[in-house]
C-alpha positions in Angstrom: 140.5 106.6 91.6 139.7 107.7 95.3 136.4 108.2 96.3 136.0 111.0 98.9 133.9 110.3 102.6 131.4 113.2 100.7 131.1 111.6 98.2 130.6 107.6 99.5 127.9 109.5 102.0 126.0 111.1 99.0 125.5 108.0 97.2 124.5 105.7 99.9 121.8 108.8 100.3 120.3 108.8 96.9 120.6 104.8 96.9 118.4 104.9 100.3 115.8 107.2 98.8 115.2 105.0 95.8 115.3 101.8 97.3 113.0 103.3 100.0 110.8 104.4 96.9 111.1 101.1 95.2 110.4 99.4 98.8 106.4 101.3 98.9 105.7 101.9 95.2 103.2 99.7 93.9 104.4 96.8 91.4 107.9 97.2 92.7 107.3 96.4 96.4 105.5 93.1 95.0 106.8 90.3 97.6 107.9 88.1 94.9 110.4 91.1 93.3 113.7 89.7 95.7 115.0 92.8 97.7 118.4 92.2 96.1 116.6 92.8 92.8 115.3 96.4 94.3 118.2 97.3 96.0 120.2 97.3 92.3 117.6 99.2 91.1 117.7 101.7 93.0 121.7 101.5 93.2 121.7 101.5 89.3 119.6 104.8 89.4 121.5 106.6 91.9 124.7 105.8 89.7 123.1 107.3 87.0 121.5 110.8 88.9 124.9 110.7 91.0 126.5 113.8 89.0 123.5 115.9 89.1 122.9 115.7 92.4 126.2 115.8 93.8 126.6 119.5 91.6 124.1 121.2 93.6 125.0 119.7 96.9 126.8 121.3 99.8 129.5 119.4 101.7 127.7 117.1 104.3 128.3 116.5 107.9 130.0 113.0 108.7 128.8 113.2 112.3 127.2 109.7 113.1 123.7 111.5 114.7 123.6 113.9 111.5 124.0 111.1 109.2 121.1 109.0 110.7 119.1 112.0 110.6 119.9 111.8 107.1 119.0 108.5 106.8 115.4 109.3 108.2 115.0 111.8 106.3 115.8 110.1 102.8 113.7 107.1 103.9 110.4 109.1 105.1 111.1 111.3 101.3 111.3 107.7 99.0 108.0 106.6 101.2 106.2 109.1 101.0 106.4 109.1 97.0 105.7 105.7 96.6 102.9 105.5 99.4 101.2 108.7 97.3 100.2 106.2 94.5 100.0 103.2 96.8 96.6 104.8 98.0 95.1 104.5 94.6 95.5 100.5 94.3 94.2 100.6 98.1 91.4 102.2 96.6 90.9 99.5 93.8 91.3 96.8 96.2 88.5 98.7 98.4 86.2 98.2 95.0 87.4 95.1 94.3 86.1 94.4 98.2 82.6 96.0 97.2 82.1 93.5 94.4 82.7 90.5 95.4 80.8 90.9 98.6 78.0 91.8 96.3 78.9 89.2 94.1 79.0 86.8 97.5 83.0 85.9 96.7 83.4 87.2 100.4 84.7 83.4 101.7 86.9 83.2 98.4 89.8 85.0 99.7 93.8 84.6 99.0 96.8 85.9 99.8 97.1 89.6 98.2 101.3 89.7 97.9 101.5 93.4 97.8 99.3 94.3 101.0 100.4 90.8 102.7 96.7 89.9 103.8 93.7 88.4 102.5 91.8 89.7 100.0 88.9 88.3 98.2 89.6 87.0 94.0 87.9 89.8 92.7 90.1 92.7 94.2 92.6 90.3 93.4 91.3 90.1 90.0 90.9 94.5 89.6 94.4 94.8 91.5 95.7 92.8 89.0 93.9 94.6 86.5 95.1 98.1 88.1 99.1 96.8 87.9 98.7 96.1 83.9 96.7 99.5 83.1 99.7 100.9 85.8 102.6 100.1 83.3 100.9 100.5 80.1 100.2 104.3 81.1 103.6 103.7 81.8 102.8 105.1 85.7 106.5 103.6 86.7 108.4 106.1 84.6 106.5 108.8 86.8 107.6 107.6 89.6 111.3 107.4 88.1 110.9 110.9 87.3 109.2 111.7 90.3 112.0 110.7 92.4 114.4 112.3 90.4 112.3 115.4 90.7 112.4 115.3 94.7 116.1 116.1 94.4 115.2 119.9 93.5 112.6 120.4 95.5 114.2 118.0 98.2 118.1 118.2 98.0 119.7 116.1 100.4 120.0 117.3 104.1 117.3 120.0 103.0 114.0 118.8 104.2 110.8 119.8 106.3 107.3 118.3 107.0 104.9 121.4 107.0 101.7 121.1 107.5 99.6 121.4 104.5 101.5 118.4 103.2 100.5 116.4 106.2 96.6 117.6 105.5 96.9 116.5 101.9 98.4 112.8 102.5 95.5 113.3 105.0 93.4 113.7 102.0 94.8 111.3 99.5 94.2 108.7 102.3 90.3 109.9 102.6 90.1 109.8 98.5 91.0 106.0 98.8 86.9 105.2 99.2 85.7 107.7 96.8 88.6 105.7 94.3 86.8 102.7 95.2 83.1 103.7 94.9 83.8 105.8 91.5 85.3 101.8 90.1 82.7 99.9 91.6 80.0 101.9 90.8 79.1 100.2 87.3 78.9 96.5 89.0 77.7 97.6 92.7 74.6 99.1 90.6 73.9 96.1 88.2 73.9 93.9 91.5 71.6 96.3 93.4 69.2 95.7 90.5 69.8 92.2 89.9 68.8 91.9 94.2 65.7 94.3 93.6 64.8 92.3 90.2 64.7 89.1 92.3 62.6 90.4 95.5 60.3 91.7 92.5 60.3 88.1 91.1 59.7 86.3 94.5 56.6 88.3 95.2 55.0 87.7 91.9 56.1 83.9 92.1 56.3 82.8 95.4 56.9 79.0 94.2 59.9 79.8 92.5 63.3 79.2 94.9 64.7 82.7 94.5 67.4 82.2 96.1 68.7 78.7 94.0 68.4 81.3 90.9 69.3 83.9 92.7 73.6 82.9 93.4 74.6 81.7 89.7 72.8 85.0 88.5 74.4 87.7 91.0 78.1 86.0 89.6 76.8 86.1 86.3 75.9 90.0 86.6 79.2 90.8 88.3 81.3 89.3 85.4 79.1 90.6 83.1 79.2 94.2 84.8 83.2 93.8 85.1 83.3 93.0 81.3 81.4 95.3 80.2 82.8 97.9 82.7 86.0 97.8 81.5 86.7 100.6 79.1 85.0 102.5 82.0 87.7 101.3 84.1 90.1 102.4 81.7 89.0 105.9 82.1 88.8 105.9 85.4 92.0 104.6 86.2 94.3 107.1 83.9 92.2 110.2 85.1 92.4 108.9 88.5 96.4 108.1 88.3 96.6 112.1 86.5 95.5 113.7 89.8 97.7 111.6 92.3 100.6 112.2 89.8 99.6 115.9 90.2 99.4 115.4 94.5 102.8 113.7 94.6 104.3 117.3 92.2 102.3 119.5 95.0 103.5 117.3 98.0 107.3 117.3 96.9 107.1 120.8 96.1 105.6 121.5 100.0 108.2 119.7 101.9 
């Protein structure tokens, strides 16, 4: 069987835009998934949307400068779908951040392998935390479908950058600390009373060495809050990953 220049063109298109979604999505652009691995990913997935795509495509230019325009293109539309729900781990890291400086994990800091830069344990610990609730609510079939979705509202070669898409990536980006005040609210308050609680204590008992009790409690409170602030997260998390789902539909529907 021959394979047409069309046809070899398409596919390495709809191969670039999943890999390039695969590349920025959260939990697939993990630095320990190999690229190979999310390269035949993607490849596997354009196989299978290969036939609907290529029904309800025109024949494309095989100019060199059209093609890497095409290329562009396909790479910006893949990014921009998994950079959407990127922002709302960068706003549970951000909480994550607010704890443990609370907490005074601040200096305990490691190597965060999705955002390649150092984060402290908790928002390692609530990223973590974020990738787990991420699957069960099974947030990578959404992006599956998102992508496959972005093919009718984005055909290949078809493909514009208004403005009011710009303003709400604008906005997404913005919502990133209100995503991280809204999960760090439960343990950021139990900490603010655990500090006035202590200044309380150190005026009515000025012999006592607040700030020897005062450490172990403050990491006590924050895994207590975290605990106990779980099923909060839960909610949270699932409403929160409802409304960028809904973005992403409005943003691929605007381009």
């Amino acid at each position: 069987m021959e394979f047409t220049q069309h046809q070899i063109l398409l596919f390495f298109l709809i191969l670039v835009r999943m890999t390039a979604m695969f590349m920025s999505a959260p939990v697939f652009s993990l630095a320990g998934l190999p690229v190979l691995y999310k390269v035949g990913l993607g490849g596997l997935l354009a196989l299978l949307i290969y036939p609907l795509v290529d029904a309800t495509t025109p024949e494309l230019p095989l100019d060199w400068l059209l093609v890497l325009v095409l290329i562009f293109k396909e790479i910006v539309t893949g990014v921009i779908i998994g950079f959407a729900i990127g922002l709302l781990f960068a706003g549970i890291q951000l909480a994550g951040e607010y704890i443990g400086l609370d907490m005074g994990f601040a200096m305990a800091q490691e190597v965060d392998p999705t955002f390649r830069q150092p984060i402290s344990v908790i928002a390692r610990l609530e990223n973590n935390l974020a990738m787990l609730l991420f699957l069960l609510l099974e947030g990578h079939h959404y992006l599956i479908e998102a992508v496959v979705y972005s093919y009718r509202s984005i055909p290949v070669g078809g493909w514009n950058l208004p403005e009011p898409v710009l303003q709400r990536l604008l906005r997404l980006s913005a919502d990133v600390f209100i995503v991280g005040l809204k999960i760090a609210a439960p343990a950021v308050v139990a900490l603010f009373l655990t500090s006035v609680a202590m200044g309380i204590i150190a005026r009515a008992v000025p012999q006592m060495n607040i700030f020897f009790v005062g450490i172990p409690l403050r990491v006590f409170v924050g895994f207590i809050s975290i605990i106990f602030g779980m099923p909060l997260f839960v909610y949270v998390f699932g409403k929160l990953l409802n409304v960028f789902e809904q973005n992403i539909s409005l943003i691929l529907r605007a381009i």
